[in-house]
Backbone as JSON Lines, residues from 0, in Angstrom:
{"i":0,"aa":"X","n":[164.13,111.55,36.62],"ca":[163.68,112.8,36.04],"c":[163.96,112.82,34.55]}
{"i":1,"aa":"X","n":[165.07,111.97,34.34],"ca":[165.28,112.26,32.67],"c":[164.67,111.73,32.1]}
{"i":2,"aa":"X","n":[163.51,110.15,32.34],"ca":[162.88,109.61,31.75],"c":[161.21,110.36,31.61]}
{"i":3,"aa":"X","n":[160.96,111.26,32.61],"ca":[160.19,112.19,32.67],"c":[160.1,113.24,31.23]}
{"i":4,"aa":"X","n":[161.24,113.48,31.39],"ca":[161.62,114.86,30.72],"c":[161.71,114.6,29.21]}
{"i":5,"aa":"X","n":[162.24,112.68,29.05],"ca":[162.41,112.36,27.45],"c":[161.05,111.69,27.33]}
{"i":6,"aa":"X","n":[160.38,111.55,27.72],"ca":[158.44,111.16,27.93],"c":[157.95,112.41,26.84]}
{"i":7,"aa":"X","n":[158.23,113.64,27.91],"ca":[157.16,114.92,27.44],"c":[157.98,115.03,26.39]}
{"i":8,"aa":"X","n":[159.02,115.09,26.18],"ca":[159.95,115.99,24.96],"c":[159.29,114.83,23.54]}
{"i":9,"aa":"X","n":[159.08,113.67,23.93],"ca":[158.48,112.6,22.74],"c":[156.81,112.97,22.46]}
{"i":10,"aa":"X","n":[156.3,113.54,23.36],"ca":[154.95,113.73,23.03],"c":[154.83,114.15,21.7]}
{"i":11,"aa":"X","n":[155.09,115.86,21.62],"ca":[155.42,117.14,20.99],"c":[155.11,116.4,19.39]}
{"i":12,"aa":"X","n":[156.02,115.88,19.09],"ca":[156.39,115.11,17.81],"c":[155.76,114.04,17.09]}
{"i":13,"aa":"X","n":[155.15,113.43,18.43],"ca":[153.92,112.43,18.27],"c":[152.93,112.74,17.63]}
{"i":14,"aa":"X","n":[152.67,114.13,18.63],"ca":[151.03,114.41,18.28],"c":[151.71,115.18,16.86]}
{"i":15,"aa":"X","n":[152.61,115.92,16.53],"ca":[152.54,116.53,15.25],"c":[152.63,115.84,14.19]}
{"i":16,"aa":"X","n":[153.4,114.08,14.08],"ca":[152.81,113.05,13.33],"c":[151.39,112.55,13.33]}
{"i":17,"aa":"X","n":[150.91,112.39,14.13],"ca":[149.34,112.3,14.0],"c":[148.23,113.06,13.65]}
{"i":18,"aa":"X","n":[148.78,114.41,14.04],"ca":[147.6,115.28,13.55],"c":[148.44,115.44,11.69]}
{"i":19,"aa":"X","n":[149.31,115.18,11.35],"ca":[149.68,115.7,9.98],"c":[148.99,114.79,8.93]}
{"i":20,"aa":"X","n":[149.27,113.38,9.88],"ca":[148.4,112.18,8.98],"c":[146.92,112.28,9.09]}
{"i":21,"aa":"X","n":[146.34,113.02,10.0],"ca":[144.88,113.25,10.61],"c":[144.47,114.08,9.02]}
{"i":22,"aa":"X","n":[144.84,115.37,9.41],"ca":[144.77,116.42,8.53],"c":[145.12,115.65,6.92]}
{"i":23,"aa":"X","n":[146.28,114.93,6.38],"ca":[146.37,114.26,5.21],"c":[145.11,113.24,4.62]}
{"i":24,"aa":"X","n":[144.52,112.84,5.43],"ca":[143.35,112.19,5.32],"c":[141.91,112.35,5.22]}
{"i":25,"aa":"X","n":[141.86,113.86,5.41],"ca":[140.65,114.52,5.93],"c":[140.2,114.06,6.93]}
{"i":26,"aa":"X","n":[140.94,113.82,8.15],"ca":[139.4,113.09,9.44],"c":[139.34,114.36,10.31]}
{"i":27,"aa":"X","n":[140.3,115.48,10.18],"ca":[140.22,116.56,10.58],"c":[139.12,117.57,10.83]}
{"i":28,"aa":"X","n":[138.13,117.3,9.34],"ca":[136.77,117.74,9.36],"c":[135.59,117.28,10.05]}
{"i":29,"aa":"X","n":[135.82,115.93,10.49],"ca":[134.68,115.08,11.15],"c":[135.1,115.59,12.75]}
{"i":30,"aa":"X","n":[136.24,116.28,13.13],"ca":[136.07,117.12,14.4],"c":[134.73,118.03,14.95]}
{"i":31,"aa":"X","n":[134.68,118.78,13.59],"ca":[134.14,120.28,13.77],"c":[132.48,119.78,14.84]}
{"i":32,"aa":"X","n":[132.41,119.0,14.49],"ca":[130.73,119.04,15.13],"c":[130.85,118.65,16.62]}
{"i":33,"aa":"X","n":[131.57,117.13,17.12],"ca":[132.26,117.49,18.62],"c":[132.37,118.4,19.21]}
{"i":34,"aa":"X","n":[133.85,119.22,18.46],"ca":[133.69,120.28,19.38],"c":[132.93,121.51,19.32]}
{"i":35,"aa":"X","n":[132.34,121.64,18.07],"ca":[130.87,122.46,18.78],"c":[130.18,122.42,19.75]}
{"i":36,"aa":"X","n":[130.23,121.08,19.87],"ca":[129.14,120.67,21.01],"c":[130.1,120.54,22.19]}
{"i":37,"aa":"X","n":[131.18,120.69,22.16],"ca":[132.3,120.52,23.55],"c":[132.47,121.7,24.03]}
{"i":38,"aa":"X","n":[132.53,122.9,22.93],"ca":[132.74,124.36,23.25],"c":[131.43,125.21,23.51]}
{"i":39,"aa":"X","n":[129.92,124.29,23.46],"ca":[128.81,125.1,23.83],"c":[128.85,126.16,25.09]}
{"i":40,"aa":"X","n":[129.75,125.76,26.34],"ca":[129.65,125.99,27.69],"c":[130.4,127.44,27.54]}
{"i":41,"aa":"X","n":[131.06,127.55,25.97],"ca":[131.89,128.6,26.67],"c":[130.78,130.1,26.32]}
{"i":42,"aa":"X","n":[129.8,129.67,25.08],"ca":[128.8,131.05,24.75],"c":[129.0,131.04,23.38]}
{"i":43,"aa":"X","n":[128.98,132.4,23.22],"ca":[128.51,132.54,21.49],"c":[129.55,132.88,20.69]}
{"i":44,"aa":"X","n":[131.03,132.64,21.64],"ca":[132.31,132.81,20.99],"c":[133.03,131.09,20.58]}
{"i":45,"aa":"X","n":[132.07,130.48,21.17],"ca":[132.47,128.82,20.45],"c":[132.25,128.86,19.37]}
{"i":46,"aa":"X","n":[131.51,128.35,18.22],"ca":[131.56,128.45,17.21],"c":[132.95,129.07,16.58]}
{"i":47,"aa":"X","n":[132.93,130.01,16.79],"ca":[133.68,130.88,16.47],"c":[135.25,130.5,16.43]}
{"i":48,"aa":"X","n":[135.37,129.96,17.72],"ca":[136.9,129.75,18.57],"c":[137.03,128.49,17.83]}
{"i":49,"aa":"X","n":[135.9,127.29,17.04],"ca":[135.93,126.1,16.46],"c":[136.52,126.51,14.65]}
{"i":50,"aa":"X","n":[135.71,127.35,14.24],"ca":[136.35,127.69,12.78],"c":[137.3,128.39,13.03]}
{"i":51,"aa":"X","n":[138.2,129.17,13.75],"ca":[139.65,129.48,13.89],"c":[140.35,128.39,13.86]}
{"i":52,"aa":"X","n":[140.4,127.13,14.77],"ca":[141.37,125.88,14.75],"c":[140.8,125.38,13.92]}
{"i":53,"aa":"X","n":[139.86,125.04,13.04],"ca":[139.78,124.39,11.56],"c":[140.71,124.78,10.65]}
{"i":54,"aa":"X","n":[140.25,126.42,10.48],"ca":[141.11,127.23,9.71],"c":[142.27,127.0,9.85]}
{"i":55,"aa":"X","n":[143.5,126.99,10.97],"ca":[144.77,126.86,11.63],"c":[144.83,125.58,10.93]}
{"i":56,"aa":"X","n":[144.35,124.07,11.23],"ca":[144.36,123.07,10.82],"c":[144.75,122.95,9.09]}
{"i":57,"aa":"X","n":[143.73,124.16,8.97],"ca":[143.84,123.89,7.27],"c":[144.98,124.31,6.98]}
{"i":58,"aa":"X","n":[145.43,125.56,7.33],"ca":[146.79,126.2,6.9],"c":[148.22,125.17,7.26]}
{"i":59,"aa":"X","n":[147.74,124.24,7.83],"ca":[149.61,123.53,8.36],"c":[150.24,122.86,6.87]}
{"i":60,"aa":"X","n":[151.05,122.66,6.78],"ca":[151.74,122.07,6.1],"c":[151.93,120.68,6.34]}
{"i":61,"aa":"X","n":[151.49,119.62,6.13],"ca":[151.44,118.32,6.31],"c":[152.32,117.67,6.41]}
{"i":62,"aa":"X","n":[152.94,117.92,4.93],"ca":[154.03,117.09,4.44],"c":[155.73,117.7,5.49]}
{"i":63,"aa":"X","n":[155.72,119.17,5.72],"ca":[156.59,119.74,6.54],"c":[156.47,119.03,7.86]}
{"i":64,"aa":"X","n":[155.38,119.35,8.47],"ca":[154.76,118.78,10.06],"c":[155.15,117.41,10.21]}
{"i":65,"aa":"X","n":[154.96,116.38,9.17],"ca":[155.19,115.18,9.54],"c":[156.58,114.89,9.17]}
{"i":66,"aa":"X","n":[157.48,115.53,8.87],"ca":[158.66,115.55,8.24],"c":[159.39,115.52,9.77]}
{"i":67,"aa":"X","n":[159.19,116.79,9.75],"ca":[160.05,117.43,11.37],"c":[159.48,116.76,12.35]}
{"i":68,"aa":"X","n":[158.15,116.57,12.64],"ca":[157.74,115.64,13.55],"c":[158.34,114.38,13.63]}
{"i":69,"aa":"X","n":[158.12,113.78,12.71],"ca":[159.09,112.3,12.61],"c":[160.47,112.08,13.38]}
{"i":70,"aa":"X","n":[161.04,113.33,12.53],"ca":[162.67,113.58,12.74],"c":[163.12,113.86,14.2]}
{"i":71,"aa":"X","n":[162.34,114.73,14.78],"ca":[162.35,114.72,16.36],"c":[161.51,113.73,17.05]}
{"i":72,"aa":"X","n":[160.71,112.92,16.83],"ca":[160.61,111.58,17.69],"c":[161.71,110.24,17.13]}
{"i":73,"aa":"X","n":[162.67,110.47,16.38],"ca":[163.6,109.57,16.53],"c":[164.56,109.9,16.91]}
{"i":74,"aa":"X","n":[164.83,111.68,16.96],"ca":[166.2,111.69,18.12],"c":[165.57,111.59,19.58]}
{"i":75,"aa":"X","n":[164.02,111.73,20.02],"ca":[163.7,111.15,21.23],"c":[164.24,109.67,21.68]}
{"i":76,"aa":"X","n":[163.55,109.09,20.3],"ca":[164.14,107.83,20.7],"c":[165.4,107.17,21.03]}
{"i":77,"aa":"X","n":[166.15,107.54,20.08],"ca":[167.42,107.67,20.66],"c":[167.82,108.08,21.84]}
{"i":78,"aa":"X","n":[166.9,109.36,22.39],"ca":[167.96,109.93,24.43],"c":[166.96,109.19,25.03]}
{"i":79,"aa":"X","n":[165.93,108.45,24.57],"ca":[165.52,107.73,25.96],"c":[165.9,106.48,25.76]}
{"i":80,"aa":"X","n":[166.69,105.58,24.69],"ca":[167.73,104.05,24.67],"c":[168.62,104.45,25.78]}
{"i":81,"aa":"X","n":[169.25,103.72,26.56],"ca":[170.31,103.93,27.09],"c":[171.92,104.56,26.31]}
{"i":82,"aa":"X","n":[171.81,103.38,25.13],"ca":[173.16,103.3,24.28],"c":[173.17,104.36,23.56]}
{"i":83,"aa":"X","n":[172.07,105.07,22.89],"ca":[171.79,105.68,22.13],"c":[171.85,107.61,22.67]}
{"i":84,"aa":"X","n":[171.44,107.31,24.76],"ca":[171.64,109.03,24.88],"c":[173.28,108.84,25.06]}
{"i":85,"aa":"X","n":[174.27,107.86,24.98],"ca":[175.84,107.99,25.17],"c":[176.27,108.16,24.22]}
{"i":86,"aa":"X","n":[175.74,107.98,22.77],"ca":[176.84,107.94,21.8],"c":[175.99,109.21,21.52]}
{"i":87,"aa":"X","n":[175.18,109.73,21.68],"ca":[174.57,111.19,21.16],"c":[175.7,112.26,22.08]}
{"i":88,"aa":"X","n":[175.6,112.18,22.93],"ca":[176.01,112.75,24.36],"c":[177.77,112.63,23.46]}
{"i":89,"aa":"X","n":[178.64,111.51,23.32],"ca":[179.69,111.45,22.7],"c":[180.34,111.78,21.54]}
{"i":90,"aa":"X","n":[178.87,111.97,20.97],"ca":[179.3,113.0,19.36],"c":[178.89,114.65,19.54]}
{"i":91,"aa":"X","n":[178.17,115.38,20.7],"ca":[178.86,116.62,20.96],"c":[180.28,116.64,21.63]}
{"i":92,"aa":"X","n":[180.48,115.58,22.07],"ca":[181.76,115.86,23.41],"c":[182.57,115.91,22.61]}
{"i":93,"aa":"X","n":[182.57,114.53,21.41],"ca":[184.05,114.32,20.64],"c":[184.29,115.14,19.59]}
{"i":94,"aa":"X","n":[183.32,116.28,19.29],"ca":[183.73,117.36,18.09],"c":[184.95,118.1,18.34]}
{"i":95,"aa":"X","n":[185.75,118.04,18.16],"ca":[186.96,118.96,18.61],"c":[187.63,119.39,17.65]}
């Protein structure tokens, strides 16, 4: 279960490195027409529901997103090493 649990907890951080470098690059814009055409089924509020997450997209902070993103997929990495969730696990225990 814990390798489960340090799986999903590594996603999170992944995708917020990728979409930060996505968005840093502009490939963010070459979305919009996909999912137009992915969100046709839902009616005449697609469009719509597509320039809100552009917009959202535009507003992130890149350089923040990939910062913190980064930073939490290497303490992932660390609890899913073996050696690495004991001495994490050993530097809350040994604060005293």
């Amino acid at each position: 279960m814990s390798l489960v649990y340090t799986t999903l907890l590594s996603l999170v951080p992944l995708l917020a490195v990728s979409c930060s470098r996505l968005k840093a690059f502009g490939v963010h814009c070459r979305f919009k027409p996909p999912l137009n055409d992915f969100v046709e089924a839902i009616g005449p509020k697609g469009p719509e529901l597509v320039a809100n997450i552009i917009e959202c997209v535009d507003n992130v902070n890149t350089g923040l997103l990939g910062s913190v993103g980064l930073l939490l997929f290497i303490c992932t990495g660390g609890l899913a090493h073996p050696q690495g969730r004991g001495r994490l696990a050993c530097s809350w225990a040994c604060v005293s």
